[in-house]
BAPALUM-560751 format. One record per residue (C-alpha): residue number from 1; residue in one letter; y, z negated, x. Coordinates in pm, whole numbers. Each point is the difference from the previous one (the first is absolute). Layout:
% residues N
+-----+-----+--------+--------+--------+
|   n | res |     c2 |     c3 |     c1 |
+-----+-----+--------+--------+--------+
| NUM |   A |      Y |      Z |      X |
...
+-----+-----+--------+--------+--------+
//
This chain:
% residues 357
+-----+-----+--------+--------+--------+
|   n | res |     c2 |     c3 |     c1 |
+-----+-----+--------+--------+--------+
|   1 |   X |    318 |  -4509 |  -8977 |
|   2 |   X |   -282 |    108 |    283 |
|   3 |   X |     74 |   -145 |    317 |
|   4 |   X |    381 |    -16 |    -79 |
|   5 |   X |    198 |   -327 |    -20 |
|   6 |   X |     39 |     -4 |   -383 |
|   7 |   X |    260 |   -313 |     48 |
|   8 |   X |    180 |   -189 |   -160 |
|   9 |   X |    360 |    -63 |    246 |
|  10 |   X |     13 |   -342 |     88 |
|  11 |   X |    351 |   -175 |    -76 |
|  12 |   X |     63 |    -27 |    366 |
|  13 |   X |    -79 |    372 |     18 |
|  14 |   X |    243 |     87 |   -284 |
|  15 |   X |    287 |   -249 |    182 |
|  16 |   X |    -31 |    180 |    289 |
|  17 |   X |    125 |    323 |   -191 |
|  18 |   X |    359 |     63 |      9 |
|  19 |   X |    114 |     10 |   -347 |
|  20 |   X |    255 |    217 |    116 |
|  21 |   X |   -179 |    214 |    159 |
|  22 |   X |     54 |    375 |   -168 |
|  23 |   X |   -278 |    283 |   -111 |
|  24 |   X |    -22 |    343 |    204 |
|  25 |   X |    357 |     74 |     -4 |
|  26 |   X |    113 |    242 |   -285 |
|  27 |   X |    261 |    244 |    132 |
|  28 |   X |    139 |    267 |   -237 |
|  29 |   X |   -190 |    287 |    -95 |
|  30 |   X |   -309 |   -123 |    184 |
|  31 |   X |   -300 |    196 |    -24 |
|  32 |   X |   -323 |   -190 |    167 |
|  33 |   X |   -161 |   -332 |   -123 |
|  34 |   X |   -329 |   -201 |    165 |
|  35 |   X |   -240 |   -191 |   -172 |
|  36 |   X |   -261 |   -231 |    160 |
|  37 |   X |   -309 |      1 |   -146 |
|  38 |   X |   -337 |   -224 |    125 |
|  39 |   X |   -329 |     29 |    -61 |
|  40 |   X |   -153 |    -71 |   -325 |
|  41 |   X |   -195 |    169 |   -252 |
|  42 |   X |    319 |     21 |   -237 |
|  43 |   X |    220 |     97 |    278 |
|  44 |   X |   -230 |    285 |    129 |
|  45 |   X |    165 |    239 |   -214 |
|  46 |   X |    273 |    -15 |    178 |
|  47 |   X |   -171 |    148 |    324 |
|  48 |   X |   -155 |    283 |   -225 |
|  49 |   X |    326 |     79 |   -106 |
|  50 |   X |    116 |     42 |    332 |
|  51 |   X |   -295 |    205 |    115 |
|  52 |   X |     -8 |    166 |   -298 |
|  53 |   X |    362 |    133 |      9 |
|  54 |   X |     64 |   -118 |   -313 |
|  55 |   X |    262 |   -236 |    100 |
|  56 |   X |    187 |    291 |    179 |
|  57 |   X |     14 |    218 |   -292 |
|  58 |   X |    138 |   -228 |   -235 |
|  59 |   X |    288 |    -88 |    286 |
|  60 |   X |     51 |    349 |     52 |
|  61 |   X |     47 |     53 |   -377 |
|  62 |   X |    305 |   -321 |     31 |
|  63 |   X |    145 |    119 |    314 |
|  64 |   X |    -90 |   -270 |    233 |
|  65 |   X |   -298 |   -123 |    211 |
|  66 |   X |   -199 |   -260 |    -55 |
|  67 |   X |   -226 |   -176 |    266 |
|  68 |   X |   -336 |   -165 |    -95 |
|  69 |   X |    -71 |   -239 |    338 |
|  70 |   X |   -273 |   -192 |     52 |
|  71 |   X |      3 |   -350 |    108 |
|  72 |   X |   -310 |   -169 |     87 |
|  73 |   X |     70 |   -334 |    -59 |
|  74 |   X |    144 |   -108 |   -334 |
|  75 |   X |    201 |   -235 |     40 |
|  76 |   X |    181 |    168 |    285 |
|  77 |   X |     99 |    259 |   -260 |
|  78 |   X |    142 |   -185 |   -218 |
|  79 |   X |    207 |   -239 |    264 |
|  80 |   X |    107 |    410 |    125 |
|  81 |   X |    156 |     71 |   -290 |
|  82 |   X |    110 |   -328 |   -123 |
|  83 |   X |    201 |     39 |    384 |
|  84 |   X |     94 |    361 |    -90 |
|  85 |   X |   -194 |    189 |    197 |
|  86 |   X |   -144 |    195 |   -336 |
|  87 |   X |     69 |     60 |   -322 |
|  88 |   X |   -247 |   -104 |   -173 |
|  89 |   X |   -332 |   -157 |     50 |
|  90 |   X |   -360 |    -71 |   -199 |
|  91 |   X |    -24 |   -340 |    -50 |
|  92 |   X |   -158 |   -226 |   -287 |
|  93 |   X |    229 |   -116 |   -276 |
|  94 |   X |    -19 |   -363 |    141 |
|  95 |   X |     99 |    119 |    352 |
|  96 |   X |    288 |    146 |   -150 |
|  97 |   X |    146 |   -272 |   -164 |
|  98 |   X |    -65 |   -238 |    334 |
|  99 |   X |     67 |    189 |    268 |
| 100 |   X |    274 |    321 |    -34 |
| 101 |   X |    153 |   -194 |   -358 |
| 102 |   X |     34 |   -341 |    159 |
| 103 |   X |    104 |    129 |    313 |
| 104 |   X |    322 |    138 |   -188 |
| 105 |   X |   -134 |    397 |    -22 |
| 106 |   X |     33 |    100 |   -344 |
| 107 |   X |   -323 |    221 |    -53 |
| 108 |   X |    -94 |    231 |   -309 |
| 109 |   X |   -402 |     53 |    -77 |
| 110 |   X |     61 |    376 |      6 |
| 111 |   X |   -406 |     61 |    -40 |
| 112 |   X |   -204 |   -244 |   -160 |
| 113 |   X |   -345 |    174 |    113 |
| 114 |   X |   -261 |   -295 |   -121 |
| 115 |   X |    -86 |   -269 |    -34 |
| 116 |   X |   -331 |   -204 |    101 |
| 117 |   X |   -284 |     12 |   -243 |
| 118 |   X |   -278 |   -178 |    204 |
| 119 |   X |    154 |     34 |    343 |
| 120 |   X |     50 |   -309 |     63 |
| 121 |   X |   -251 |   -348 |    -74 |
| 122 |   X |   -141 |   -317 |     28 |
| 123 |   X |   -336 |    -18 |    125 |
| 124 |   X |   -260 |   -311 |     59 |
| 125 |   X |   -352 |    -26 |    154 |
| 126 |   X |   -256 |   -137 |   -274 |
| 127 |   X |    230 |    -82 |   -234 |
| 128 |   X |     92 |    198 |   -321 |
| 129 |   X |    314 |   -163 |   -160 |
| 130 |   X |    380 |    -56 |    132 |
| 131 |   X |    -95 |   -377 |   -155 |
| 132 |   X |   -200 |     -9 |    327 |
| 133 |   X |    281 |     58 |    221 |
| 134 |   X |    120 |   -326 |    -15 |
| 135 |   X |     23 |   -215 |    328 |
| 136 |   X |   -143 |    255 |    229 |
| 137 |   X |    178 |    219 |    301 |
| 138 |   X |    141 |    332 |   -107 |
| 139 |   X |     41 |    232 |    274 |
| 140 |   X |    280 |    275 |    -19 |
| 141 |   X |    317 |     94 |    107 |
| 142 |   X |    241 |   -218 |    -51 |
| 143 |   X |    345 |    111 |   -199 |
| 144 |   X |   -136 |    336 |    -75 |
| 145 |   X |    -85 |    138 |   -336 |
| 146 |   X |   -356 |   -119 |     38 |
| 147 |   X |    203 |   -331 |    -26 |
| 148 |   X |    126 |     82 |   -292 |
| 149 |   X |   -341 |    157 |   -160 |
| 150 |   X |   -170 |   -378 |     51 |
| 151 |   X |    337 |   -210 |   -116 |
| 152 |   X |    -20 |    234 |   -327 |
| 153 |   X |   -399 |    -60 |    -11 |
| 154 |   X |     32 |   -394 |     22 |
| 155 |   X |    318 |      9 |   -251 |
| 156 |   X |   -275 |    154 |   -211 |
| 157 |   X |   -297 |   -196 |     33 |
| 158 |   X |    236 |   -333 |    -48 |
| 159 |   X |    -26 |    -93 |    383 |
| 160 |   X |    275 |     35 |    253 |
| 161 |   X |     68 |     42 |    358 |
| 162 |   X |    -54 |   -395 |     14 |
| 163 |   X |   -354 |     52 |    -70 |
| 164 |   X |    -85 |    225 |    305 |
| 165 |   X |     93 |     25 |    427 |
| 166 |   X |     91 |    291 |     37 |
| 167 |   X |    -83 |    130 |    350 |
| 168 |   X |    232 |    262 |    159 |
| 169 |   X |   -199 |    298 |    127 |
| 170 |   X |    121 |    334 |    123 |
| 171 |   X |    -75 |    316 |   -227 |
| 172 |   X |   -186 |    167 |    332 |
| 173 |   X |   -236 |   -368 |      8 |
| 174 |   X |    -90 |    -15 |   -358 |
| 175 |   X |   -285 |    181 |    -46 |
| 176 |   X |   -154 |   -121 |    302 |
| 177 |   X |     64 |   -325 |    -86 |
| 178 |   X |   -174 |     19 |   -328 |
| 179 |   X |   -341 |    119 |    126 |
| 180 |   X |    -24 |   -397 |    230 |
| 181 |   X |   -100 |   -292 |   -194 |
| 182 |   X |    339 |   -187 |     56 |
| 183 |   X |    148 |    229 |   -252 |
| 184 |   X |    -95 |    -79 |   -377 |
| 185 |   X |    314 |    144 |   -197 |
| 186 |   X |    264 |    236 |     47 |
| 187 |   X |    253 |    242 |   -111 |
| 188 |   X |      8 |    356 |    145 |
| 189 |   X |    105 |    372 |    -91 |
| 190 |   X |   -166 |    304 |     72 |
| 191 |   X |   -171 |    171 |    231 |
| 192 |   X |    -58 |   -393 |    142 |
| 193 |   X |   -127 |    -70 |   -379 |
| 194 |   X |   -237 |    272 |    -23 |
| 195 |   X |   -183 |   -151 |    374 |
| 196 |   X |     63 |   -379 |   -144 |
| 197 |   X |   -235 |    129 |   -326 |
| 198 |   X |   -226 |    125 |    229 |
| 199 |   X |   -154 |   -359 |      2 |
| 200 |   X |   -307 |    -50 |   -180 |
| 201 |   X |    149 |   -357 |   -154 |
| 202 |   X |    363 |    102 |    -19 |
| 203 |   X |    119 |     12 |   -400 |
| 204 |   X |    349 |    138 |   -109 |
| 205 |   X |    140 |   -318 |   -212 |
| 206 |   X |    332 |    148 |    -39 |
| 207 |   X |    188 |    343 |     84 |
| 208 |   X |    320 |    157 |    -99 |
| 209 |   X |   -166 |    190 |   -313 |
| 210 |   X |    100 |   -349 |   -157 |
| 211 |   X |    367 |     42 |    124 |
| 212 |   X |    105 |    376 |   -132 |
| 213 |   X |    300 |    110 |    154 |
| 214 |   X |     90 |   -300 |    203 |
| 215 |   X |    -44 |    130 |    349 |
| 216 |   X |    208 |    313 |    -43 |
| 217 |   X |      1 |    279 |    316 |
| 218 |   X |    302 |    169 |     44 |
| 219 |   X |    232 |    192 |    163 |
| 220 |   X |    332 |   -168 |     32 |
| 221 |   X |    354 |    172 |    130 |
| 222 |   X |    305 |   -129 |     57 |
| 223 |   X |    216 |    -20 |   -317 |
| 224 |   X |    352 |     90 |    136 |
| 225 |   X |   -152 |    308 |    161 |
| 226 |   X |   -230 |    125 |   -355 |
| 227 |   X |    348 |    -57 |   -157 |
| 228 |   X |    175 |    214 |    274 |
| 229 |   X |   -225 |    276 |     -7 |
| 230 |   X |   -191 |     43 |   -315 |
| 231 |   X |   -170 |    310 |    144 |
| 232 |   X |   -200 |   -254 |    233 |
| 233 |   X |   -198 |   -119 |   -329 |
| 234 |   X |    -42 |    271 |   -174 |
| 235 |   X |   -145 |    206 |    293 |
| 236 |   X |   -238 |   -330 |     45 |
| 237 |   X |   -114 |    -58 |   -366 |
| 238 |   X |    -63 |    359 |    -33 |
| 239 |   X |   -242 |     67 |    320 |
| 240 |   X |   -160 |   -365 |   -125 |
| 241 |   X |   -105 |     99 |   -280 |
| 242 |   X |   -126 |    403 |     94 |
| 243 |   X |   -223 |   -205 |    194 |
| 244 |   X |   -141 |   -228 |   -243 |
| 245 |   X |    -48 |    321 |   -208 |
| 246 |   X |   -261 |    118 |    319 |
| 247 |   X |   -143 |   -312 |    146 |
| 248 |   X |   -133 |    -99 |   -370 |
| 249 |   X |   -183 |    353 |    -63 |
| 250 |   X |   -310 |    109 |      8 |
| 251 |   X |      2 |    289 |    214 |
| 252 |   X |    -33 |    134 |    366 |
| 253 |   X |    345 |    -93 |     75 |
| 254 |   X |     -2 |   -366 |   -136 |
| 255 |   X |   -321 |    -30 |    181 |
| 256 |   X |    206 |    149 |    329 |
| 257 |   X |    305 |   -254 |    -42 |
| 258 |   X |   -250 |   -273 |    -64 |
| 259 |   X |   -178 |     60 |    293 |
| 260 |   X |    279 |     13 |    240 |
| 261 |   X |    139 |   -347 |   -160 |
| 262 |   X |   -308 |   -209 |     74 |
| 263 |   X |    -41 |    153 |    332 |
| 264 |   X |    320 |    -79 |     87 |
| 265 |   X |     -1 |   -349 |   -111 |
| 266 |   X |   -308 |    -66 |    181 |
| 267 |   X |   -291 |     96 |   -230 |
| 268 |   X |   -153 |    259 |   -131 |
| 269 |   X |     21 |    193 |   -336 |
| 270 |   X |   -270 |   -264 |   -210 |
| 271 |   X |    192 |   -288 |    163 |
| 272 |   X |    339 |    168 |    -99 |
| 273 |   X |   -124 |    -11 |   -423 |
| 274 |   X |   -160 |   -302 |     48 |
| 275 |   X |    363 |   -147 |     83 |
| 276 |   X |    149 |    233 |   -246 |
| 277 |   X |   -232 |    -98 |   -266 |
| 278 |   X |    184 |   -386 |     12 |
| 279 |   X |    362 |    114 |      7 |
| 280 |   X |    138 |    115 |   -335 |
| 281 |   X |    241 |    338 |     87 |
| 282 |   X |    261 |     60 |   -219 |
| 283 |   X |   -115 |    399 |    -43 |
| 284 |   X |    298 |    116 |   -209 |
| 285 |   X |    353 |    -97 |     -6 |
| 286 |   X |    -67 |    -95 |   -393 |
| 287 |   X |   -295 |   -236 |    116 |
| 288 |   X |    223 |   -197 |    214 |
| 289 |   X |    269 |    -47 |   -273 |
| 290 |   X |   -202 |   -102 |   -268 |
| 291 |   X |   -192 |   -257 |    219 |
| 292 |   X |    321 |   -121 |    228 |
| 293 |   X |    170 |   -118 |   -306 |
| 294 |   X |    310 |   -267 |     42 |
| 295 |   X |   -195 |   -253 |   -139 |
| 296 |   X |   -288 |     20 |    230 |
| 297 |   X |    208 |     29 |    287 |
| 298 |   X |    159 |   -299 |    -98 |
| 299 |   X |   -355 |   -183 |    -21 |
| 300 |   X |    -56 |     89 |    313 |
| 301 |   X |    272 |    -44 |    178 |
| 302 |   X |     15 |   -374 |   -170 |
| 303 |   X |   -353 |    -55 |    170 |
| 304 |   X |     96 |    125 |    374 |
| 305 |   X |    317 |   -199 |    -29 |
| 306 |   X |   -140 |   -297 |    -65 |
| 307 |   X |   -231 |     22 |    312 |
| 308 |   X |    212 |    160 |    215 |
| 309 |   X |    296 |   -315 |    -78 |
| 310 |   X |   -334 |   -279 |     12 |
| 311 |   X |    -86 |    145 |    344 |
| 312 |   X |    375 |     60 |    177 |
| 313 |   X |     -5 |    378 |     -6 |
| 314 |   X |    347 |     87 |   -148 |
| 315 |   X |    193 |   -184 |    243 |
| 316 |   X |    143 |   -300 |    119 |
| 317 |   X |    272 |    -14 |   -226 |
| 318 |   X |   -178 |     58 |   -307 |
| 319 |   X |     18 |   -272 |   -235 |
| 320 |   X |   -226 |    133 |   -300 |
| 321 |   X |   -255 |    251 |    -53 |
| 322 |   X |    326 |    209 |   -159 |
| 323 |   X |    202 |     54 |    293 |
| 324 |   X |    -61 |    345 |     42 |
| 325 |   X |    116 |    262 |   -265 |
| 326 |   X |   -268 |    246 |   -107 |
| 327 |   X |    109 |    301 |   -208 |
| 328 |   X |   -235 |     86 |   -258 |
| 329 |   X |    -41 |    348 |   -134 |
| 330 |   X |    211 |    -57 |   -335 |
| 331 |   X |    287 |   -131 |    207 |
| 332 |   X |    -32 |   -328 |    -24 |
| 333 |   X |    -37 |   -275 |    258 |
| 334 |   X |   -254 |   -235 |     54 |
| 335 |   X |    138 |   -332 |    222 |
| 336 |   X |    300 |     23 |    203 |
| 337 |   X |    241 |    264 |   -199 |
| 338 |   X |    265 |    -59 |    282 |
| 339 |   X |   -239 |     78 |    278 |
| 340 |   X |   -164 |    294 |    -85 |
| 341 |   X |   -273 |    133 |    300 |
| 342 |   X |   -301 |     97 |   -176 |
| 343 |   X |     14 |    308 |   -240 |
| 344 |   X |   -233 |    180 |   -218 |
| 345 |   X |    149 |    355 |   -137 |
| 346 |   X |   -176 |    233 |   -211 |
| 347 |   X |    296 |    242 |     17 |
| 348 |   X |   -210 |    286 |    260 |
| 349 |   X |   -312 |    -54 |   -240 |
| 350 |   X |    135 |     71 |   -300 |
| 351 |   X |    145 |    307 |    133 |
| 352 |   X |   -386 |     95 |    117 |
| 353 |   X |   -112 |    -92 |   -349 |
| 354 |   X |    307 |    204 |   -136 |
| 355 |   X |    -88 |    275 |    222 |
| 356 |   X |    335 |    -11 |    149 |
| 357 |   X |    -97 |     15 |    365 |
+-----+-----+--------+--------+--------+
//
């Protein structure tokens, strides 16, 4: 995510969470929610909304107000709302489940925007093969989802993490870094992939084409308060996906809303597609349910689990890659079925697909 902190929480970071510490209070008949949004090429809809007025009319049509903020760093969004300060929050799928869900904040994936299609790699110098990787120094940012992107590419290639040092490296460093000698390998996401392939011997040997629908970007809200007042996601899921319906066209004003995304992310309009043109957008609300599917989820989920237990990230006490309940969009539960902090509901898109908002 461009020069964001696209991080992973720590375990120490999650600890220091109080589990009892409650979302933006929800008093009766409230009317105005925040959401935090960062930026990212599949968050930037989220300021176009705003700008747009989009967001605004749909809240108008539900009676309340809703509040698009902007938070520059990431992870400070997320820690926000995971301390109540918002509502809701973008945030990756794995970033969910580590730090609002093992912090003890139940959180629903209201919008599931994308998900990276090429975003996010492996690259080497002078070497064209993951079987390459083997024994060298990979440079990237330690407990993020570039993290996650190589321990899914060496799981692939029959290596793992045993085989490689990986060498910690901020997401504002990495680019640099890769255009010295000293750096041979490493894992990075866009825009700092785009400079890193800017190297005349740099070769892509993995990227998250190979891992569809892993590293899921979302927009996550507190479940008690989406229970409490419906009218929150329906006003949400309905602006969404109006401006899906304008970003994707072809025409002056897609071209507009473009525009204004990449220049307010820190680019320009050809940067904007070039970062678009790796990150699969759910366009309709029917795309989104026929690829999100329970069993894919549950694929998923199984794979971020598994690193996020194997690297301390769901906290202290957890004893097995299970100990936090995720809700899957048929109902059922995958791990902890007594602990239940992770949720995915379909409920406000099938009412877009239904044409019920």
């Amino acid at each position: 995510m461009t020069s964001l902190n696209r991080t992973i929480a720590t375990a120490a970071l999650s600890g220091l969470l109080l589990l009892s510490v409650p979302a933006v209070q929800a008093e009766e008949n409230r009317k105005q929610f925040s959401l935090a949004w960062s930026i990212y090429v599949g968050f930037m809809p989220w300021a176009y909304m705003d700008e747009s007025g989009i967001m605004d009319k749909w809240a108008d049509k539900y009676d309340i107000e809703v509040d698009l903020v902007k938070v520059n760093d990431y992870i400070e969004a997320i820690n926000l709302y995971t301390a109540g300060e918002f509502d809701g929050a973008t945030m990756t799928n794995m970033d969910m489940l580590t730090i609002p869900s093992a912090s003890g904040v139940d959180t629903t994936a209201l919008i599931t925007g994308d998900f990276s299609d090429g975003n996010d790699a492996v690259v080497l110098k002078g070497r064209d093969s993951m079987d390459d990787i083997k024994g060298m120094d990979v440079y990237l940012l330690e407990l993020s989802v570039s993290h996650y992107a190589l321990a899914r590419a060496l799981e692939m290639a029959g290596l793992s993490e045993r085989d490689i040092n990986v060498i910690n490296t901020s997401d504002a460093d990495i680019a640099t870094a890769f255009t010295t000698d000293k750096v041979q390998a490493a894992t990075l996401w866009n825009p700092q992939l785009q400079t890193a392939m800017q190297e005349p011997d740099a070769v892509k040997v993995f990227d998250s084409t190979q891992i569809p629908g892993e590293i899921l970007d979302i927009m996550g809200v507190n479940s008690e308060t989406l229970e409490k007042y419906p009218e929150l996601g329906k006003a949400v899921t309905g602006a969404w996906f109006e401006a899906m319906s304008i970003i994707h066209g072809e025409g002056e004003e897609a071209i507009a809303a473009r525009t204004y995304m990449g220049e307010e992310s820190g680019t320009d309009l050809e940067g904007f597609e070039l970062q678009l043109a790796a990150t699969h957008m759910f366009r309709t609300p029917q795309e989104k349910l026929d690829y999100l599917t329970t069993d894919r989820l549950r694929e998923t989920m199984d794979f971020v689990t598994q690193f996020s237990y194997k690297h301390g990230l769901l906290g202290a006490g957890a004893q097995s890659p299970d100990a936090i309940g995720i809700e899957l969009p048929d109902g059922s539960v995958w791990g902890n079925a007594d602990y239940v902090k992770m949720r995915f509901d379909h409920s406000f898109l099938k009412m877009a697909t239904d044409g019920d908002l």
